[in-house]
C-alpha positions as CSV (number, residue, x, y, z in Angstrom):
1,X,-189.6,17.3,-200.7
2,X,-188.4,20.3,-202.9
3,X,-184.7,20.6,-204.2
4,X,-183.8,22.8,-201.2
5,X,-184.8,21.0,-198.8
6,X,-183.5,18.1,-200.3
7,X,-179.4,19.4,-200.3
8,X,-179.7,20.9,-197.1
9,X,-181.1,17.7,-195.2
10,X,-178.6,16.0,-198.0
11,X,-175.5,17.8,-196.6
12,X,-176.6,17.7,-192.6
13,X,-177.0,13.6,-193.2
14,X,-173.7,13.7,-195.1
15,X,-171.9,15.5,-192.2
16,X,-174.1,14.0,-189.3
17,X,-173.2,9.9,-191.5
18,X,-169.0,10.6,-191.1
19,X,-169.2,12.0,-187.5
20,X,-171.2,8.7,-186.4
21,X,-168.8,6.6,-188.2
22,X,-165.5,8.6,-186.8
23,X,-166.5,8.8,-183.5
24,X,-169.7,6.1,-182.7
25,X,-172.6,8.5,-181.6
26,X,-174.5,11.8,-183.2
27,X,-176.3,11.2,-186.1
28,X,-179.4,11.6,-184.6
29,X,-178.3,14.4,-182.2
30,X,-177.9,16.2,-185.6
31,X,-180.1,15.0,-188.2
32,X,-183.6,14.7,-185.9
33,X,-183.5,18.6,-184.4
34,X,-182.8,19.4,-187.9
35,X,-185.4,17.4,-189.5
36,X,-188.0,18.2,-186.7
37,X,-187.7,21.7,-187.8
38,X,-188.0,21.3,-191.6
39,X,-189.9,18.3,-191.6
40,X,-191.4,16.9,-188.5
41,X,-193.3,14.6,-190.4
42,X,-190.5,12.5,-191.4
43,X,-189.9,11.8,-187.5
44,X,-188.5,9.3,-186.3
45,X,-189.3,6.7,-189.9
46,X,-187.3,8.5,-191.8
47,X,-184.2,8.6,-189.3
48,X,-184.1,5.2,-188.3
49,X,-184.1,3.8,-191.7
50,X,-181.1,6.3,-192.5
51,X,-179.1,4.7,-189.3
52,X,-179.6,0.9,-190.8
53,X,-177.2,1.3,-193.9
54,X,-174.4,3.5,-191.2
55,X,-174.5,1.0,-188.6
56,X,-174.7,-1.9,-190.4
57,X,-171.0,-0.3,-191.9
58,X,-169.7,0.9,-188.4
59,X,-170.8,-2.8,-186.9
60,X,-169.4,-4.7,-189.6
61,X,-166.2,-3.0,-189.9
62,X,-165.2,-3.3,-186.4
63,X,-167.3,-6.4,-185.6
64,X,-163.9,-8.1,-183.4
65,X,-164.5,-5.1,-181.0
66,X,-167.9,-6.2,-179.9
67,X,-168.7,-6.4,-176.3
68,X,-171.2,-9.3,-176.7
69,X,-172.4,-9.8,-173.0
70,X,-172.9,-6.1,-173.2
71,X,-175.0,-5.9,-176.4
72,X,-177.4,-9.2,-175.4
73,X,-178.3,-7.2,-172.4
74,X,-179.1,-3.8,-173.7
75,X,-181.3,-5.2,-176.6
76,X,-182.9,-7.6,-173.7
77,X,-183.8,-4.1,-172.3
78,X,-184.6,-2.0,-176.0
79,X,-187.1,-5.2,-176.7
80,X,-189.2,-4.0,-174.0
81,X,-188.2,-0.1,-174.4
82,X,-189.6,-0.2,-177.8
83,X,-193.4,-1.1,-177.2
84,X,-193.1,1.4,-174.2
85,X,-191.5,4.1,-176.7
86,X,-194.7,3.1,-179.1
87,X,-197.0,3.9,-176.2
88,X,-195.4,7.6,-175.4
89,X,-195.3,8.3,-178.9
90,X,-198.9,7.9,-178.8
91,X,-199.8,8.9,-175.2
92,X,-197.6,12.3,-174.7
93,X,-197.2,15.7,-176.9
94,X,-193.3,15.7,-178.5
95,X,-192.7,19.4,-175.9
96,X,-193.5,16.8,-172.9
97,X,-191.3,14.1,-174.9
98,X,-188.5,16.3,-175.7
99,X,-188.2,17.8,-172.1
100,X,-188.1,14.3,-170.0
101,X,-185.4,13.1,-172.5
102,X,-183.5,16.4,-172.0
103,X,-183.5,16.5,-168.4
104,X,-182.5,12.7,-168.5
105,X,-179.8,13.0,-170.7
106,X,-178.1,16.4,-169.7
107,X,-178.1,14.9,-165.7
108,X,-176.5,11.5,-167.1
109,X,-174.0,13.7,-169.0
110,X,-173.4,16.0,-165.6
111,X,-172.7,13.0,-163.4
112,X,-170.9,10.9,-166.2
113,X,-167.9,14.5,-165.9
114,X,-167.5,13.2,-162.4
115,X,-168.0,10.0,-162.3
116,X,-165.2,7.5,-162.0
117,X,-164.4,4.9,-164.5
118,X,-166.4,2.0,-164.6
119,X,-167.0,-1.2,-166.4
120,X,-170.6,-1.7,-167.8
121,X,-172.3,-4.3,-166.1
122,X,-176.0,-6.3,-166.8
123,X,-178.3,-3.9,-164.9
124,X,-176.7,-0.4,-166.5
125,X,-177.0,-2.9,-169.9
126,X,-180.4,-3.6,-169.4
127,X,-181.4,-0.2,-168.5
128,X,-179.8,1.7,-170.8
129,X,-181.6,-0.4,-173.5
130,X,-184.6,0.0,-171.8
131,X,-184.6,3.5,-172.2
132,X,-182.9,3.8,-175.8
133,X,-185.8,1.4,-176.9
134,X,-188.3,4.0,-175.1
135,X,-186.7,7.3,-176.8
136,X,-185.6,6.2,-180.2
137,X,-188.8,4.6,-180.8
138,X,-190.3,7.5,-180.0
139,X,-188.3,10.5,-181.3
140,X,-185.6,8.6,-183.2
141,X,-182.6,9.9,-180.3
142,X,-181.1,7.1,-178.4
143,X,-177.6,7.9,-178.7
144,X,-176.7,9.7,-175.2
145,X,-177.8,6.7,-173.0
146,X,-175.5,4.3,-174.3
147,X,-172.6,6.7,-175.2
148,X,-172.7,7.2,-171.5
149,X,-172.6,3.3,-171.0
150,X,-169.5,2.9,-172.9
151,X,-167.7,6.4,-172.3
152,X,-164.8,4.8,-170.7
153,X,-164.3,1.8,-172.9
154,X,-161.9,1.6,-176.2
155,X,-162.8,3.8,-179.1
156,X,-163.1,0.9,-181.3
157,X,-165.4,-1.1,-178.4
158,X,-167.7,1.9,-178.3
159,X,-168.0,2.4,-181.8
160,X,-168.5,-1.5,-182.3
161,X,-171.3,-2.1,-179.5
162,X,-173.6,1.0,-179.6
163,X,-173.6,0.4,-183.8
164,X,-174.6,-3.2,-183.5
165,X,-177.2,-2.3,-180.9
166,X,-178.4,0.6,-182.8
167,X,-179.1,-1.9,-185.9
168,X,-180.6,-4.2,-183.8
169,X,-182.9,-1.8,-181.9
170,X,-184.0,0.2,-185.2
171,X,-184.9,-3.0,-187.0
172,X,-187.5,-3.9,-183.6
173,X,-188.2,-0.3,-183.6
174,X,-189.6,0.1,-187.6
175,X,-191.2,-3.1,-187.3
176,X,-193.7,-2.3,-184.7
177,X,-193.8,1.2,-185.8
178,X,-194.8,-0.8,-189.5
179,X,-197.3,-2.8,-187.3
180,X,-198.8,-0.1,-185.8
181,X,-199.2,1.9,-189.4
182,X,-196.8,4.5,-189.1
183,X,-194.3,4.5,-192.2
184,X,-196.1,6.3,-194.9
185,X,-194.6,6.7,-198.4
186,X,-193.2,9.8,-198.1
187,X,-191.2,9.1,-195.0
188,X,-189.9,5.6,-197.2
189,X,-189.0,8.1,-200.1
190,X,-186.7,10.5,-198.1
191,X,-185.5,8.0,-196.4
192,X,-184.5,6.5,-200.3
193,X,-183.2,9.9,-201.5
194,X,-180.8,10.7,-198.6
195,X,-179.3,6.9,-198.1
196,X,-176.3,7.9,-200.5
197,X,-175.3,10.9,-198.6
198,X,-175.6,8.2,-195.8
199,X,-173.5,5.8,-197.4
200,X,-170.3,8.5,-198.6
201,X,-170.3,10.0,-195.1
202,X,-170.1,6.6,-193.7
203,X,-167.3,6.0,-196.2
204,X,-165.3,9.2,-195.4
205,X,-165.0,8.4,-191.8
206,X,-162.7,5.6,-192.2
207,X,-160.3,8.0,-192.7
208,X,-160.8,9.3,-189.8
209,X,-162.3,6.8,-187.1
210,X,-158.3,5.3,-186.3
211,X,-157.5,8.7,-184.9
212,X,-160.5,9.3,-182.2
213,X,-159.8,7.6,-179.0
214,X,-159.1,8.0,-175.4
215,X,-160.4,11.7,-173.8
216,X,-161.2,13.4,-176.9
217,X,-163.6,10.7,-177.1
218,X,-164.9,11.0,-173.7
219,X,-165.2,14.8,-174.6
220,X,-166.7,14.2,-177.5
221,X,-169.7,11.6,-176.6
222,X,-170.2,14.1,-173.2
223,X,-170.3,17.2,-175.3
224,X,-173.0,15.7,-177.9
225,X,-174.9,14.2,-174.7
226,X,-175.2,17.8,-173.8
227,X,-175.8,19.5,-176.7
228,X,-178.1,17.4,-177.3
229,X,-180.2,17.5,-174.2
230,X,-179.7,21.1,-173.8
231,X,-181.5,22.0,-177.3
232,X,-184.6,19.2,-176.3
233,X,-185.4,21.6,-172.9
234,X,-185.0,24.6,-174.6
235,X,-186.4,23.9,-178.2
């Protein structure tokens, strides 16, 4: 990695480290189309070992907001997501990849802007972590499907659950991606380099994660689920 590359993927983490921490999802809707551009190689290693130091923070710092039933359920389903995710990763070209995960997430997104509030429940748990096993092994994105799941709950619940299952979920994820011979050295070294922009964006958002709540962070977690699938179809 030369010194350019290095500050700009060290400023899009920094950025991409306080949003996640301020309002629960998008550091992976930022960092992995960024990366995939600059360096597809470091896919998806390199960005779940970023997300293990952020969510362990974000877990830990509002661990009383857990939703516990919720989070047994969803990493029931991301235990079984992940082999399937190792399967596709091997089995399907990232343009086929990309576009079921875009067409997935942009209709959840679309239905979630009409949909009436609800409370999650153990068949949306278990298949939402069925498929956030499936994508984020696979592409290192697994945001949208459980920032839909908890769009309606408290800030601090959302932020809480989908950090704790994000930790959980990487750590299954590297370790059969580690099983299967995919972390190289070079994926372990960016991943080394970036972890303190990681860690100081993390930091940062505690100024700001008090403040995002209620709509704006219904807005927010639809607009990103959007974005997000938008730019997978059309990349």
């Amino acid at each position: 990695m030369n010194l350019d590359l290095f500050f700009i993927l060290a400023a899009v983490t920094f950025v991409s480290a306080f949003i996640q921490g301020a309002l629960g999802i998008g550091f992976a809707l930022i960092v992995a189309p960024v990366v995939g551009m600059l360096k597809p190689e470091l896919l998806p290693v390199t960005l779940l070992l970023l997300m293990l130091p952020l969510n362990l923070h974000v877990a830990v710092r509002e661990r009383e907001h857990v939703d516990w039933s919720g989070a047994r359920w969803i990493t029931m389903g991301r235990f079984a997501g992940t082999f399937a995710g190792l399967w596709l990763l091997a089995a399907l070209s990232l343009d086929q990849l990309d576009l079921a995960v875009g067409i997935f997430t942009v209709v959840a997104a679309a239905a979630a802007l009409v949909a009436p509030p609800f409370t999650p429940n153990r068949p949306s748990a278990l298949g939402v972590g069925l498929f956030t096993g499936i994508t984020e092994t696979a592409t290192g994105i697994g945001g949208p499907p459980l920032a839909l799941l908890y769009q309606h709950a408290k800030a601090p619940v959302l932020r809480a659950t989908v950090a704790l299952c994000f930790l959980v979920g990487e750590v299954m994820s590297l370790v059969v991606l580690a099983i299967s011979g995919r972390l190289g050295s070079e994926q372990l070294l960016a991943a080394l380099y970036l972890t303190p922009a990681v860690l100081l964006g993390s930091a940062v958002s505690r100024l700001a994660h008090h403040r995002i709540g209620g709509r704006g962070l219904r807005i927010g977690v639809l607009s990103f689920a959007i974005v997000s699938g938008l730019f997978l179809i059309l990349r």
